[in-house]
C-alpha positions, 0 to 999 in steps of 0.5 A: 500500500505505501508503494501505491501511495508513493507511486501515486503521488509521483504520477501527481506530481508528473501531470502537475509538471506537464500541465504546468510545461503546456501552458508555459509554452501556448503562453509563449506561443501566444505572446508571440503571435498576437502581442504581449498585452493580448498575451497576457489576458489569454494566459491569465484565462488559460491558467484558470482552466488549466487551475482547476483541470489540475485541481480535478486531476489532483482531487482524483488522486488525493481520493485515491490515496486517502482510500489506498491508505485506510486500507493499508490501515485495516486490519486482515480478519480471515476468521469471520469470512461472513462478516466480512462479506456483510461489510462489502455488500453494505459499503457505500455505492460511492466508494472510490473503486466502484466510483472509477469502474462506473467512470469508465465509458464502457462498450455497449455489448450484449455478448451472453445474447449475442453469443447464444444467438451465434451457438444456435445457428452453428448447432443448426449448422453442424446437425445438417452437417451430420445428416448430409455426411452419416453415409460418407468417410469424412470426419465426423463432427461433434457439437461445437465449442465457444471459444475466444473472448467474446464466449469468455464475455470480455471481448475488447472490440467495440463492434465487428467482434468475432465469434469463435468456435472449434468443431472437435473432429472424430474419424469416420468408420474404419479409419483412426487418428494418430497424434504426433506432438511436436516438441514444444521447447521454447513455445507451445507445440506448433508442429503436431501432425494428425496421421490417419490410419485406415483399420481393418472393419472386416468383422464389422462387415459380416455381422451388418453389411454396412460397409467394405473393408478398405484394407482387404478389399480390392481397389477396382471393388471400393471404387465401384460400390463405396466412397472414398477413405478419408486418405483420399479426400482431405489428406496428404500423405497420410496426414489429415490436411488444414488447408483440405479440411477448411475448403471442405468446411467452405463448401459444407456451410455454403450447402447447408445454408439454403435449408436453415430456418435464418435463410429466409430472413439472414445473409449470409457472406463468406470471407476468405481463410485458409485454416478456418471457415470464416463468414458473416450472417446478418440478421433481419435487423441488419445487426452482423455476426462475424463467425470463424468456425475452427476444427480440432482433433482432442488429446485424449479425453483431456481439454486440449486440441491440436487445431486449425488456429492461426499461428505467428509462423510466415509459413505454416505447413498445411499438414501441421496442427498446433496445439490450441488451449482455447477449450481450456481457458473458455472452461477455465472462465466459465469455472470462475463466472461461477464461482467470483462474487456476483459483482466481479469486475475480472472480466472488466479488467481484461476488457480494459486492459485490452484496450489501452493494449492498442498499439504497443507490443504486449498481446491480448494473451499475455494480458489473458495469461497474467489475470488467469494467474492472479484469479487463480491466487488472489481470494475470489472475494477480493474482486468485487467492483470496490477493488477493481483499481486494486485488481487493475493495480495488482495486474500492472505490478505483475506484468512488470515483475515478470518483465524484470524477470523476463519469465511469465509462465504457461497458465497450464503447462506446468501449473498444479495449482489448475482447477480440477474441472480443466482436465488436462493430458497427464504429461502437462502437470508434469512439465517444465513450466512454459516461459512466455517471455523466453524471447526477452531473454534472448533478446536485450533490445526487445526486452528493453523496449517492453520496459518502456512499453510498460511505462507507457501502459502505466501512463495509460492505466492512470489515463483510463482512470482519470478520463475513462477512455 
């Protein structure tokens, strides 16, 4: 607490010293364009304003103190966790962290009815797709999965947001999937391969008839009296293709289309994509949805997939699946929306975060990563609106100690202290953690620059704050 005050206190001085320097020089300005006497009234009338925007600005910060340091002052009472909860819920609405979450100017979203309105239409899209193909040798297709921001509810866009989904990929009769991970070192494992592997379904055969064994029947027989093996289709090799599989999602959602109930009254617009299925459906209302529909194949019974995602690679081979973790964090927040006070303020966080993120260095992962880790550490009961300048404080100060240690760490590799709902493959307790920040080791000038980046974030954190935007 003594080091916010003092932290504080410093950014006070500095806006002091900055506004005091710009209305030194439009002074000066002034003078020197429109006369000394002219000069002067301007400047008197300017240091009035600029007065009181420095009072207001003053004010903001002098509250901020004053709240930090009387809860410097409290006493810790973890025996009464009741009583404790009973002081919050009566705190006054005026308090000074619920004053500056309201300050705020949020984005106007409605996700939980936005987000359900895109699952409906991708369940309708999928139980098409299974009847079309119950006949054939393509994948099969499960329920798809929310994933990304907007189906973990904070999504830091103002409009134009998109809607992530994976679409877990079975194989299809007489054949298998075979999971070749590769090694993740440095980075999460980018170099997975799916081989497929036809099985032999002769006994199948004899005791239903529904199909010839494509390992024991001759070739001139399959191509006359059964499609092709999935080897033929989407394959190369004896790999299950990216590139392959998303035209084949393309063609699937273009036919499937014409026969939904949205079709009479939506558009529907497709995008170009060369690992996922990207499109636009428009309401009636005109009001858009930008969907991108991803494929995965899971690891085990576990919460990981190696999936279609886009990679930072130039180049990504088309028969290369990397390792997606967007099961497990969507998981991951559904877990906590359940289990953080009704008023939480964790996913107003992010979506703040994100936003002053705009333009430097630092992803919208890494952000995601150090608020995982910090609801995984901090009480639950600790992230009520009231605390949210805390949170956004507690979220700053940790960043800035992994970038002095250049070390943040994987939330899953590695991590025992993962909820038990995320169900994990057995290898990943017992990993080495994943460094994120292993190219700052690397590299002094990228870590030098993320130093100065992060003092350009502080600087508009207190902006946020102070503005709300």
């Amino acid at each position: 607490m003594q080091q916010r005050e003092e932290y504080l206190s410093w950014e006070m001085t500095r806006l002091l010293q900055e506004l005091e320097q710009g209305t030194q020089e439009l002074a000066q300005r002034t003078q020197e364009q429109s006369g000394f006497a002219w000069g002067a009234l301007l400047f008197a009338a300017l240091r009035q304003w600029q007065f009181w925007a420095v009072a207001g600005v003053l004010l903001l910060l002098f509250r901020l103190c004053c709240w930090l340091r009387k809860r410097s002052q409290e006493v810790d009472s973890s025996s009464d966790e009741e009583s404790s909860s009973k002081e919050d819920d009566s705190d006054s609405d005026n308090d000074l962290g619920r004053l500056f979450a309201e300050h705020i100017q949020w984005p106007v979203q409605n996700l939980a009815r936005d987000c359900q309105v895109v699952k409906d239409l991708i369940d309708n899209f999928i139980l098409v797709f299974q009847e079309n193909l119950s006949n054939s040798f393509f994948p099969v297709l499960e329920p798809a999965i929310g994933v990304g921001s907007a189906f973990e509810g904070w999504s830091p866009h103002e409009e134009d947001i998109i809607y992530r989904l994976l679409v877990p990929l079975k194989p299809p009769r007489g054949h298998a999937f075979h999971l070749e991970l590769g090694n993740r070192g440095e980075t999460p494992a980018w170099y997975s391969y799916v081989r497929v592997e036809l099985v032999c379904t002769c006994m199948r055969e004899q005791l239903a008839g529904e199909m010839l064994c494509f390992l024991h029947h001759p070739v001139e027989e399959l191509r006359r009296d059964q499609g092709p093996s999935l080897l033929r289709t989407l394959c190369t090799g004896s790999y299950l293709d990216v590139q392959k599989t998303a035209r084949w999602f393309y063609q699937l959602v273009q036919e499937a289309w014409v026969v939904l109930p949205q079709s009479s009254t939506w558009r529907l617009t497709m995008s170009p994509s060369s690992r996922s299925c990207k499109f636009r459906v428009t309401e009636g209302n005109n009001k858009s949805h930008i969907i991108e529909m991803m494929f995965g194949v899971q690891q085990g019974n576990s919460d990981i997939f190696v999936s279609s995602q886009d990679t930072e690679a130039l180049f990504t081979p088309s028969t290369t699946w990397p390792e997606s973790y967007a099961v497990a964090e969507a998981k991951f927040f559904r877990h906590m929306a359940r289990q953080v006070p009704h008023d939480s303020i964790h996913l107003r966080c992010l979506q703040a975060y994100a936003r002053i993120l705009v333009g430097t260095g630092f992803s919208t992962y890494t952000l995601k990563t150090v608020v995982m880790h910090l609801l995984n550490t901090i009480p639950l009961s600790g992230w009520r609106r009231r605390h949210f300048v805390l949170r956004m404080d507690d979220t700053m100060r940790y960043l800035r100690r992994c970038l002095e240690e250049r070390r943040l760490d994987h939330f899953f590799l590695g991590n025992e202290s993962v909820p038990e709902e995320i169900i994990l493959p057995p290898d990943f307790q017992m990993a080495e953690p994943l460094n994120l920040f292993q190219h700052l080791v690397q590299d002094p000038a990228a870590h030098a620059e993320a130093m100065r980046e992060h003092m350009y974030l502080r600087q508009r954190f207190m902006r946020l704050l102070l503005y709300g935007h």
